[in-house]
C-alpha positions as CSV (number, residue, x, y, z in Angstrom):
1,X,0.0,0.0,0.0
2,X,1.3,3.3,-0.6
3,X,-0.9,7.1,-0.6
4,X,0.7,10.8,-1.3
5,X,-0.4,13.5,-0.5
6,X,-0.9,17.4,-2.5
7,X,-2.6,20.6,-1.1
8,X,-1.4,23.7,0.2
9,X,-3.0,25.2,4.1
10,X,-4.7,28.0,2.6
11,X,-5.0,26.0,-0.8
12,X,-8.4,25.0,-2.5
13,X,-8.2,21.7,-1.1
14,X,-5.9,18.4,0.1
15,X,-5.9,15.5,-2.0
16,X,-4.4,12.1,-1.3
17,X,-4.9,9.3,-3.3
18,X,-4.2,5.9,-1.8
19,X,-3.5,2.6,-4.1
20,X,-3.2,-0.9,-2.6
21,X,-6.5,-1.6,-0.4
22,X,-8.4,-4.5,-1.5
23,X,-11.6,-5.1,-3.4
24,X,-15.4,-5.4,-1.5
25,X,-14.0,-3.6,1.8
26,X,-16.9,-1.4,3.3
27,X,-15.8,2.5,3.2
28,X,-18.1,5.0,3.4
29,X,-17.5,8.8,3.8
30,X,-19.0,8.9,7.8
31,X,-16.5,6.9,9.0
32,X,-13.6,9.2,7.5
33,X,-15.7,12.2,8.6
34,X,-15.7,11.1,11.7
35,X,-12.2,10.9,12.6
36,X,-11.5,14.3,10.6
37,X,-13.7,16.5,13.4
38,X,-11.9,14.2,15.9
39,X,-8.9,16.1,14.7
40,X,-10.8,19.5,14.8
41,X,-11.3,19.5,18.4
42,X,-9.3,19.3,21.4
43,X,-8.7,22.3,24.1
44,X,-6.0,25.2,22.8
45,X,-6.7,25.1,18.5
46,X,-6.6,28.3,16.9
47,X,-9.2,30.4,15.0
48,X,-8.8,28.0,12.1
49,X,-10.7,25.5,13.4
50,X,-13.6,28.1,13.8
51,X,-13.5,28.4,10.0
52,X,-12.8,25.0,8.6
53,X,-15.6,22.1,8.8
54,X,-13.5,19.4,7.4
55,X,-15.4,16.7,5.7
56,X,-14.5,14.1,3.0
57,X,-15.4,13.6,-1.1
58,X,-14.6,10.3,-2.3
59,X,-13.6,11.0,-5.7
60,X,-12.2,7.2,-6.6
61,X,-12.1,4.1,-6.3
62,X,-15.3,3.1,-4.3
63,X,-19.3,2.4,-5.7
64,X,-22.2,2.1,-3.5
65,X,-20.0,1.7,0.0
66,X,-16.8,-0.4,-1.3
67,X,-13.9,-0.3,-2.6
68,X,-13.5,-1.7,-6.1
69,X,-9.6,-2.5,-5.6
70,X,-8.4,0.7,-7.7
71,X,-7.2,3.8,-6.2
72,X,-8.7,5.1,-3.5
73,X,-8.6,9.4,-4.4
74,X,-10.5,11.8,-1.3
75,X,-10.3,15.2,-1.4
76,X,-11.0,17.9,1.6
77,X,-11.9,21.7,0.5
78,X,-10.1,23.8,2.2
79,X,-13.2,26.5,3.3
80,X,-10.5,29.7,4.2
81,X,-9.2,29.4,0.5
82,X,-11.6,32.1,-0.3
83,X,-9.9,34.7,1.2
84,X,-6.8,33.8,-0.1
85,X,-7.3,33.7,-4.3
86,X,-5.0,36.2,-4.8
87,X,-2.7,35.5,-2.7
88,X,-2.3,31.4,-3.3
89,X,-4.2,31.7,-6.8
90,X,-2.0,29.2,-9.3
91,X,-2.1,31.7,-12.1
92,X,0.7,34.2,-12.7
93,X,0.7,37.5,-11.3
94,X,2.5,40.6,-12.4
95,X,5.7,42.1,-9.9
96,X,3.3,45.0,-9.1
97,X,0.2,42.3,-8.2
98,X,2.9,40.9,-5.7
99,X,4.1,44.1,-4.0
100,X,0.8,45.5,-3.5
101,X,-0.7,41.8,-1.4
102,X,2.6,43.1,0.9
103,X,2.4,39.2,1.3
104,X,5.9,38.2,1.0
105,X,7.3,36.5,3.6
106,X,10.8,37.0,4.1
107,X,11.2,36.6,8.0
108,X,11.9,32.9,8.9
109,X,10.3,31.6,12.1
110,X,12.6,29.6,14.3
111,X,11.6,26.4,14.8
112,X,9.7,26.1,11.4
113,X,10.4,24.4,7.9
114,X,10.4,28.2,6.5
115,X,14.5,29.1,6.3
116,X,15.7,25.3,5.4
117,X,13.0,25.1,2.6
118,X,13.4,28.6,0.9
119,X,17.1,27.4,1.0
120,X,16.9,24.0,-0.7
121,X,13.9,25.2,-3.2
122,X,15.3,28.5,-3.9
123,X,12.1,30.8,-2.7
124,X,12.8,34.5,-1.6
125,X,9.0,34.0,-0.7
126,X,8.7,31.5,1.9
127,X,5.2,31.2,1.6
128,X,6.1,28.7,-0.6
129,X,7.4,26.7,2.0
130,X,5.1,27.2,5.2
131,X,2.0,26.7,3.2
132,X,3.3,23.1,2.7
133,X,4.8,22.3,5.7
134,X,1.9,23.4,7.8
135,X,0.0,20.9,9.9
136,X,-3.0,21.4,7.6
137,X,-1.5,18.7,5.7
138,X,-2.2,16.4,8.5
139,X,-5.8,16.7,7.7
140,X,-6.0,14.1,4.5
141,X,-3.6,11.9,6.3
142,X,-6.1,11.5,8.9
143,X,-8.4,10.4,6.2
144,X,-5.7,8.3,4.8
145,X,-5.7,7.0,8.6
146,X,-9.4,6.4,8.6
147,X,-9.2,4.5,5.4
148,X,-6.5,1.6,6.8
149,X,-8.4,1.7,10.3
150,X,-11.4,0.4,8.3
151,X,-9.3,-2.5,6.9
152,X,-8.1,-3.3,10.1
153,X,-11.6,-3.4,11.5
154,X,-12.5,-5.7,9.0
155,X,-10.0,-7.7,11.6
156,X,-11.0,-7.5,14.6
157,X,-7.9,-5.0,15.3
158,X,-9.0,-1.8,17.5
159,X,-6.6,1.6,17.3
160,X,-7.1,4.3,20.0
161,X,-4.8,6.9,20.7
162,X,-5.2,9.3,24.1
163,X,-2.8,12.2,25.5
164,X,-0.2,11.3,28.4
165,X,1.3,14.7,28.8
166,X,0.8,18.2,28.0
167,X,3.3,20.8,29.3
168,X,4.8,19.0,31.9
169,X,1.5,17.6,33.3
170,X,1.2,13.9,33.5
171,X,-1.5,11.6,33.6
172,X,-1.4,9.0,36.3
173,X,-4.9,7.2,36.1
174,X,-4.7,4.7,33.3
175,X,-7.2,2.1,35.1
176,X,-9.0,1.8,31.8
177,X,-10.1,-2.0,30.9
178,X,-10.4,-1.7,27.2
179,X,-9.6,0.3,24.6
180,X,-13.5,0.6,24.5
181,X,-13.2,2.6,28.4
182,X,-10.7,4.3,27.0
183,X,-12.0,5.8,23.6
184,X,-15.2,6.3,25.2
185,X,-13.6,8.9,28.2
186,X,-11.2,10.3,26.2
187,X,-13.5,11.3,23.5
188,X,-15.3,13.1,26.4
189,X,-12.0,15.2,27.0
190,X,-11.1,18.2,26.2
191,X,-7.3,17.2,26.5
192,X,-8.5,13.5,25.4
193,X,-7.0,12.5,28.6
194,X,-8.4,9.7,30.6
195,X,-7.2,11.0,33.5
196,X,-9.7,13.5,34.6
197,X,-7.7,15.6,37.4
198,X,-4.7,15.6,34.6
199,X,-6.8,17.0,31.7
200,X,-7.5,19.7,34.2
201,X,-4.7,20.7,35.3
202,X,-3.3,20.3,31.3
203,X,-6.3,22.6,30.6
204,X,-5.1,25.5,33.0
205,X,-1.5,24.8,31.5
206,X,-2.8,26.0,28.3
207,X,-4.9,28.5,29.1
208,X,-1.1,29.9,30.9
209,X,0.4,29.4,27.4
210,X,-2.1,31.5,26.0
211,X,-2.0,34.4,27.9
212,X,1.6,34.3,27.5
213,X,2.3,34.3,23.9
214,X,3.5,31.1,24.5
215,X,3.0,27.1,23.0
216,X,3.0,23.5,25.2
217,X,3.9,20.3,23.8
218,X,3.0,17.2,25.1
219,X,3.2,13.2,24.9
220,X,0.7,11.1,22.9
221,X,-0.1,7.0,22.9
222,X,-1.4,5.2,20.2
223,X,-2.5,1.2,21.0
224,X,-3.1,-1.4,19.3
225,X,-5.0,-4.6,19.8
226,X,-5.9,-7.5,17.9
227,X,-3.1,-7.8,15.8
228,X,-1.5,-11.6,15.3
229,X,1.8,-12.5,15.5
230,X,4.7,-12.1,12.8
231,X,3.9,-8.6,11.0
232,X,7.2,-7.4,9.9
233,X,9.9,-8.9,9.4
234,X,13.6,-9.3,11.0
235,X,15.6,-10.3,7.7
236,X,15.9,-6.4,6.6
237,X,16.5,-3.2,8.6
238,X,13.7,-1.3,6.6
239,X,11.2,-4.5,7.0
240,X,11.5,-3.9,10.6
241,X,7.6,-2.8,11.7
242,X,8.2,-0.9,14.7
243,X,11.1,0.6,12.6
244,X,8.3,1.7,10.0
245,X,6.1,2.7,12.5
246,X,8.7,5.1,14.5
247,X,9.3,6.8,11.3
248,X,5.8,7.5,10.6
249,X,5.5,9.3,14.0
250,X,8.2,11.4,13.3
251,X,6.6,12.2,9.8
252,X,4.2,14.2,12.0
253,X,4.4,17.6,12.2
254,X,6.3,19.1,15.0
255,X,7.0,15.3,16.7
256,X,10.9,14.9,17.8
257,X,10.4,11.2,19.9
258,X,9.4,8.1,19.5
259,X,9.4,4.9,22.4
260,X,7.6,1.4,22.9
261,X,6.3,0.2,25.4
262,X,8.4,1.2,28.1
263,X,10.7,2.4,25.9
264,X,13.9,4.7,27.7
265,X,12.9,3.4,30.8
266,X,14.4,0.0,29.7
267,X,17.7,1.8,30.0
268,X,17.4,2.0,33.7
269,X,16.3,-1.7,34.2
270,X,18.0,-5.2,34.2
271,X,16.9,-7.5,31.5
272,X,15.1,-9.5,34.5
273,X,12.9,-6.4,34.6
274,X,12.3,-5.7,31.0
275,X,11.5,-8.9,28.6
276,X,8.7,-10.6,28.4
277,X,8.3,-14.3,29.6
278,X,6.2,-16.6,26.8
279,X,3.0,-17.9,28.1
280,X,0.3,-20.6,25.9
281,X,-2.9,-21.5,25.9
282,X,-5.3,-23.6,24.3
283,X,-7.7,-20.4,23.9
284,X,-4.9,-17.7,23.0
285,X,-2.0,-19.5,21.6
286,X,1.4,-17.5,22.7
287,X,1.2,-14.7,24.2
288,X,3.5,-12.8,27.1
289,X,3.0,-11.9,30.9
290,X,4.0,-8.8,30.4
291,X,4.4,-6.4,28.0
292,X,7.2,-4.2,28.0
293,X,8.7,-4.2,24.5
294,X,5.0,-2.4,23.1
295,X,4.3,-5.7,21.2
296,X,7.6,-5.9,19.2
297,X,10.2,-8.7,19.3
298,X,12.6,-8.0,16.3
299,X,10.6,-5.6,14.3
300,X,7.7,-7.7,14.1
301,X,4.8,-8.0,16.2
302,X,4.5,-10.3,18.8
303,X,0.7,-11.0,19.7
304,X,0.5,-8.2,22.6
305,X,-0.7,-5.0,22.0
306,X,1.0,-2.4,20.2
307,X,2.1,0.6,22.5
308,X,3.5,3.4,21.1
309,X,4.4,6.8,21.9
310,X,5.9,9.9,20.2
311,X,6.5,13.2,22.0
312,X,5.8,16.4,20.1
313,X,7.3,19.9,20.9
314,X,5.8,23.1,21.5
315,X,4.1,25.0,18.4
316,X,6.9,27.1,17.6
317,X,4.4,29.9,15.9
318,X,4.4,32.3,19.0
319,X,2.2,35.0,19.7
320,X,5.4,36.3,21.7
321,X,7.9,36.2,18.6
322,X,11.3,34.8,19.0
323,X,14.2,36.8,16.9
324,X,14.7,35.8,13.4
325,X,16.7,37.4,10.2
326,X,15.3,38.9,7.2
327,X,16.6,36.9,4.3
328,X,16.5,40.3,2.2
329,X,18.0,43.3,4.8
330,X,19.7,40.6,6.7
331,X,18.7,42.2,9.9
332,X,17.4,40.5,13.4
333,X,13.5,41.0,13.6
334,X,10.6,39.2,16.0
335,X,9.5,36.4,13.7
336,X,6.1,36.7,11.3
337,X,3.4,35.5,12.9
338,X,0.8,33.5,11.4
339,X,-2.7,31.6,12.8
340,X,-1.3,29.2,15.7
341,X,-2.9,27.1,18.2
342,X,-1.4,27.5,21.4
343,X,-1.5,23.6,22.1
344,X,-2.1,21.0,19.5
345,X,-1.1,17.9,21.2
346,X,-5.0,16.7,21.3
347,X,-5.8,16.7,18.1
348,X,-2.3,15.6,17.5
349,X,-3.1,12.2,19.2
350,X,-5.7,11.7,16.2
351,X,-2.9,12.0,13.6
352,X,-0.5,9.6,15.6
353,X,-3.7,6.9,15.5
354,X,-4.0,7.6,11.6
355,X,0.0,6.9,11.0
356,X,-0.1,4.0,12.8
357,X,-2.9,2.7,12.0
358,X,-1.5,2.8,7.8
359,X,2.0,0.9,8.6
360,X,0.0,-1.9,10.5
361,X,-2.9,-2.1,7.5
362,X,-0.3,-1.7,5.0
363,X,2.0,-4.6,7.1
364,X,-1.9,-6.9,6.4
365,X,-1.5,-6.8,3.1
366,X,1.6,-7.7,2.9
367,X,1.5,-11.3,4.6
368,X,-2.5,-11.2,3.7
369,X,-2.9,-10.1,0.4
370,X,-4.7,-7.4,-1.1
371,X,-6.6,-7.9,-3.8
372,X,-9.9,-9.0,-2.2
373,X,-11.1,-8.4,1.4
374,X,-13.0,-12.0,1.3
375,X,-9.6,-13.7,0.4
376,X,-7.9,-11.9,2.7
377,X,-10.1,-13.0,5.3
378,X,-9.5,-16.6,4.8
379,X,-5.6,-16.2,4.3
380,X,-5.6,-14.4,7.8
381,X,-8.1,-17.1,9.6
382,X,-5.7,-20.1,8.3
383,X,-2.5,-18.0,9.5
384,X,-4.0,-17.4,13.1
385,X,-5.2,-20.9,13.6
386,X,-1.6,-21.8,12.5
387,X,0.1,-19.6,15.2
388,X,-2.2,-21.1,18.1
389,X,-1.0,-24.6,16.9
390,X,2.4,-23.8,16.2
């Protein structure tokens, strides 16, 4: 499986177009609108969520509510671009159409794709850059996300993602008994943190961020459950799953970590304390006591569930502008502002679900096939009943 991406932040729309899911699988636009509001909400977004009601057209590749096997192409208007035709309009303009938008962006903001990009593209306007590395982009990946979640379903595989930290606040309470319990409190939060006294206190973090110019990062956890064992591979460093899957976390915008299961604290512990002993059943096959490698045993997946986490910085668009250098004069000025959130680690946690959720669907088709759902089905039930015998 493989998707790309095109589409600008204050562009007409995103586009992605996604080859490689199989034939008869149900897909219908709900259940991709449904994760893109996800993304919409969460405590500390910016004005641009006020504007933009994201929702889904399903240009390709499915008929009356499934796929037909071709490419997959979904589309999300971008509502804003109205106000910016002009400005992001593809048709030339004259030098004196230019100077009088007094658009041009030639202040870099630290901690943004703006200086490096106008670099290696050559743009004295770096508008060309940020429009592209904005997290607007994240948008149609979450559909992307929604897509391969829907194939996984067709599994019995459940992905839910929730927020661990957000500026220096940590949750505690993670009693949950299911990933049921825990979609269904987070999804109730405004920090979609289970912890309830946390999301509070993250709450008044953010709100203290705000009224200082200022942006909070946090930590996010995406798990998985359901999966069998042996997705991946250990004959090939980039076969490697958890490998695949740390990369696409760091794909996201603004995320600088990545750990499993217990991840750097596995530094700190003897081997007695961190691998998992091998238990069998009749009912479950193998499976392990405990599970502190995240459900990876050399880069493939091991039965347990898949815990993952990746850490994301603080927004660097501040309302209190570091310095910066005008690429023209050369001379130190506070950064260009543009629309921020103060905190987007919520919403965030909705993208880290979707990225994950597309290595482990595209990891099914792999051993499973793709060219029909049904087949798929019966390849997968033989392999299970395999690894229970085994």
């Amino acid at each position: 499986m493989r998707y790309l991406t095109a589409g600008e932040s204050h562009g007409p729309q995103l586009t992605t177009i996604i080859e490689g899911m199989p034939s008869n699988m149900k897909l219908e636009r709900e259940t991709i609108d449904k994760d893109l509001k996800r993304r919409q909400k969460g405590y500390g977004r910016g004005r641009r969520m006020q504007i933009e009601s994201d929702a889904v057209q399903i240009v390709g590749g499915v008929r009356h509510g499934k796929t037909t096997g071709a490419p997959i192409a979904l589309t999300v208007e971008n509502k804003d671009w109205k106000h910016w035709l002009k400005i992001m309009g593809p048709d030339p303009i004259t030098d004196e159409e230019q100077e009088s938008m007094k658009r041009v962006i030639t202040k870099p903001r630290p901690g943004h794709a703006d200086l490096n990009g106008a670099i290696k593209y050559d743009h004295r306007d770096m508008r060309n850059i940020l429009e592209r590395s904005s997290a607007r982009e994240t948008t149609i990946r979450v559909a992307a996300g929604a897509v391969a979640k829907s194939l996984l379903a067709e599994f019995g595989v459940t992905v839910a993602g929730h927020v661990r930290e957000i500026g220096g606040v940590k949750a505690t309470d993670f009693s949950f008994q299911s990933l049921k319990e825990l979609q269904n409190v987070t999804e109730e939060s405004p920090v979609r943190c289970f912890d309830e006294a946390a999301g509070v206190k993250m709450m008044e973090a953010i709100d203290h961020a705000k009224e200082n110019g200022d942006s909070i990062g946090g930590v996010v956890e995406v798990i998985v459950d359901g999966l069998p064992i042996g997705l991946g591979s250990h004959v090939h460093y980039d076969r490697k799953l958890d490998a695949k899957i740390a990369a696409a976390i760091c794909s996201i915008n603004a995320f600088k970590g990545v750990e499993f299961g217990i991840g750097f604290e596995a530094a700190q512990r003897p081997g007695s304390e961190v691998h998992d002993e091998i238990l069998w059943s009749e009912d479950k096959g193998y499976y392990r006591k405990t599970n502190n490698l995240g459900g990876f045993e050399g880069g493939m997946t091991n039965g347990m569930p898949v815990v993952v986490r990746g850490v994301m910085k603080p927004i660097p668009t501040l309302y209190k502008p570091l310095n910066s250098v005008d690429i023209d004069s050369k001379e130190t000025f506070a950064a260009s502002i543009e629309r921020s959130d103060s905190c987007a680690v919520p919403s965030a946690s909705v993208v880290a679900e979707a990225v994950v959720a597309w290595e482990l669907a595209n990891a099914f088709t792999e051993k499973f096939g793709n060219e029909s759902i049904d087949r798929m089905r019966r390849v997968f039930d033989e392999y299970v009943s395999y690894t229970k015998e085994f």
